[in-house]
C-alpha positions in Angstrom: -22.2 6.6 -1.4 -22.3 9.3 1.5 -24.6 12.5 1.8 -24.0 15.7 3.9 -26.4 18.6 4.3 -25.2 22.1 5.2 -27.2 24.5 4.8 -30.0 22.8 2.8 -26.8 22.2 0.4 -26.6 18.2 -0.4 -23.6 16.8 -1.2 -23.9 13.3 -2.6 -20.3 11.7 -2.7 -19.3 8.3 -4.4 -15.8 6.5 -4.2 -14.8 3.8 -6.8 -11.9 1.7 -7.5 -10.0 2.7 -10.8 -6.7 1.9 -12.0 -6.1 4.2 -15.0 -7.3 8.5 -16.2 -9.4 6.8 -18.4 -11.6 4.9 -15.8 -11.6 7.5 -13.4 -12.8 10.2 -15.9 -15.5 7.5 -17.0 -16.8 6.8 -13.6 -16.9 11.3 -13.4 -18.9 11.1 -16.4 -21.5 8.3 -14.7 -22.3 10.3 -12.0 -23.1 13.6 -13.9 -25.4 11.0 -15.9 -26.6 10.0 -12.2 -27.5 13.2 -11.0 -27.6 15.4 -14.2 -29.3 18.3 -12.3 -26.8 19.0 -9.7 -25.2 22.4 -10.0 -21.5 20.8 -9.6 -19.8 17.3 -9.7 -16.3 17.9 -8.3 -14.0 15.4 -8.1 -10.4 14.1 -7.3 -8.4 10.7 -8.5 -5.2 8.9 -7.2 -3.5 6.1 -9.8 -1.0 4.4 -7.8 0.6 5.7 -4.9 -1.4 8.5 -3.2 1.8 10.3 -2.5 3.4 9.9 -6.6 2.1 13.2 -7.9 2.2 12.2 -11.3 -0.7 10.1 -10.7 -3.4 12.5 -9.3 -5.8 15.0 -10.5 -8.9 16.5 -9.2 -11.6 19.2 -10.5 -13.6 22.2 -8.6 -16.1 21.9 -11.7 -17.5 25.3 -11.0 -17.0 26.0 -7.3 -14.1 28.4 -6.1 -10.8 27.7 -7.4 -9.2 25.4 -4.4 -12.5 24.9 -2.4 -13.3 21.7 -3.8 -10.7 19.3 -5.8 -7.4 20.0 -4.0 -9.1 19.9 -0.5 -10.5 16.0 -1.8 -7.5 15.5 -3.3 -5.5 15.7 0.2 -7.5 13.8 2.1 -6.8 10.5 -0.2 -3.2 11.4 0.6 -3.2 12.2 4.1 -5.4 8.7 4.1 -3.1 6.6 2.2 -5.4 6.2 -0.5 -5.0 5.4 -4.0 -6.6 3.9 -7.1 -9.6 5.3 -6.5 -11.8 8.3 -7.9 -13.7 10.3 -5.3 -17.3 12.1 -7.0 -19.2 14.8 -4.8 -22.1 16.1 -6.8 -23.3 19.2 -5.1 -27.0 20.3 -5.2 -26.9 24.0 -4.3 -29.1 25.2 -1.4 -29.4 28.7 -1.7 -26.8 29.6 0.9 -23.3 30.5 0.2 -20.7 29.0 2.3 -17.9 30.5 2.0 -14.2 29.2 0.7 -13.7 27.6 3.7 -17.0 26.2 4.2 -16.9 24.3 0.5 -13.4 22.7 1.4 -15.2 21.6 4.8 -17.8 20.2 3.1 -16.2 18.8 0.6 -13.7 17.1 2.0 -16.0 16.2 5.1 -18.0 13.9 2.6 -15.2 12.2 1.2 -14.4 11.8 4.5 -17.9 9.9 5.5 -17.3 8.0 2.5 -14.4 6.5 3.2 -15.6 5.7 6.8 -18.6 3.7 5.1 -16.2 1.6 2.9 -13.9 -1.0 2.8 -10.6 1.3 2.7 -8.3 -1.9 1.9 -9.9 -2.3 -1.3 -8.4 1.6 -2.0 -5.0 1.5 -0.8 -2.0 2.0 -2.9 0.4 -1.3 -3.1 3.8 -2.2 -3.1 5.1 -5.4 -4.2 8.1 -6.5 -3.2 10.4 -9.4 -3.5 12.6 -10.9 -0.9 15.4 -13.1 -1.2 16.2 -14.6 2.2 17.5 -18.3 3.9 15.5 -21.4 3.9 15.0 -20.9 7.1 13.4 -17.3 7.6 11.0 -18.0 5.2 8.3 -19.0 8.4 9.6 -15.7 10.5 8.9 -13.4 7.3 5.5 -15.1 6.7 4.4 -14.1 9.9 5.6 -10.4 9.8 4.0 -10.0 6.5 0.9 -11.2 8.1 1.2 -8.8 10.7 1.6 -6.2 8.7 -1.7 -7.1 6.8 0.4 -8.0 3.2 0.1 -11.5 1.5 2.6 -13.5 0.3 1.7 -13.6 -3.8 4.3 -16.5 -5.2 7.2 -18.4 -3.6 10.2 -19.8 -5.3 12.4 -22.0 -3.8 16.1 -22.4 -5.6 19.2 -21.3 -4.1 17.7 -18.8 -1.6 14.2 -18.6 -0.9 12.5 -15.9 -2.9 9.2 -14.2 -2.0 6.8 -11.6 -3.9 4.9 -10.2 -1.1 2.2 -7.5 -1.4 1.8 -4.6 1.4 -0.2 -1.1 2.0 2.5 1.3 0.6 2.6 3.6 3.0 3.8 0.4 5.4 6.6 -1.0 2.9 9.7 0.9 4.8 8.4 -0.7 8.1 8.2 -3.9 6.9 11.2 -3.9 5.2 12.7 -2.9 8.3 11.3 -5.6 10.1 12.5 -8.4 7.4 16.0 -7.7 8.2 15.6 -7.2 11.5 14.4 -11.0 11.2 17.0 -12.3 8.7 20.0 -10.2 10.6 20.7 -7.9 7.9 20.9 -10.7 5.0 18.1 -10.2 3.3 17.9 -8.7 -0.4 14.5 -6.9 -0.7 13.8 -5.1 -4.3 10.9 -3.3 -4.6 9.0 -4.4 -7.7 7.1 -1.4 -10.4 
């Protein structure tokens, strides 16, 4: 939870972890239990990816079309944010700010929220699996590691066979890297 005051306006904004519409719209629903008499709760979601459009949605509950939900909305993108639901209740101050103060404010307390959190706990994932040589199995550990992924199962049978986990936004780099390490033989799919 982070709180900005602009003009005696308070804006109270909450990020949690969700994975489907259905729990972000339930944790919307919380917080305008939470603070029933604020004038607006806006609010924006990513499932997934923070770049798969399909995934996203995001409400100005009220305020000017554009001022609120879209402006919280590209933040978690530009971020590399996803599976999360962002919730600003706004308690009005008796000033008017302006389109461009709203998206300012708005988006500046998502922004103080997602300093004051644990952002790996939001980002999108990628899982992929790599098929490699006995003996690149140590070199592709240690890139993985450096890339701040983890290595979820290993099978051993012809090739060696890995399903590793990494931030999304970091998968082409790693992948990149991988080959670089197993000259070019490597088979990396990228798993759904």
């Amino acid at each position: 939870m982070a709180e900005l005051e602009i003009k005696r306006s308070r804006f109270l904004a909450s990020l949690d972890p969700v994975g489907s519409r259905d729990e972000a719209l339930s944790v919307v629903s919380k917080i305008r239990r939470q603070y029933p008499d604020a004038r607006h709760h806006c609010w924006a979601y990513v499932i997934g990816s923070p770049m798969e459009t399909s995934s996203t949605a995001c409400s100005d509950d009220g305020e000017p079309q554009g001022t609120a939900g879209n402006p919280m909305l590209n933040v978690l993108q530009q971020q590399g944010v996803g599976d999360c639901v962002v919730v600003v209740a706004r308690y009005f101050g008796g000033t008017r700010l302006g389109t461009g103060g709203l998206a300012r404010a708005y988006s500046g307390a998502l922004q103080m929220v997602l300093e004051s959190c644990t952002l790996r706990a939001f980002e999108a994932r990628v899982t992929l699996e790599i098929s490699c040589a006995y003996h690149n199995e140590s070199g592709i550990r240690l890139i993985v590691a450096k890339m701040q992924g983890t290595v979820e199962n290993v099978r051993y049978q012809e090739n060696t066979s890995l399903a590793v986990s990494v931030a999304s936004l970091s998968h082409s780099e790693l992948v990149q890297m991988i080959q670089d390490e197993c000259r070019g033989r490597a088979e990396i799919k990228i798993m759904k």
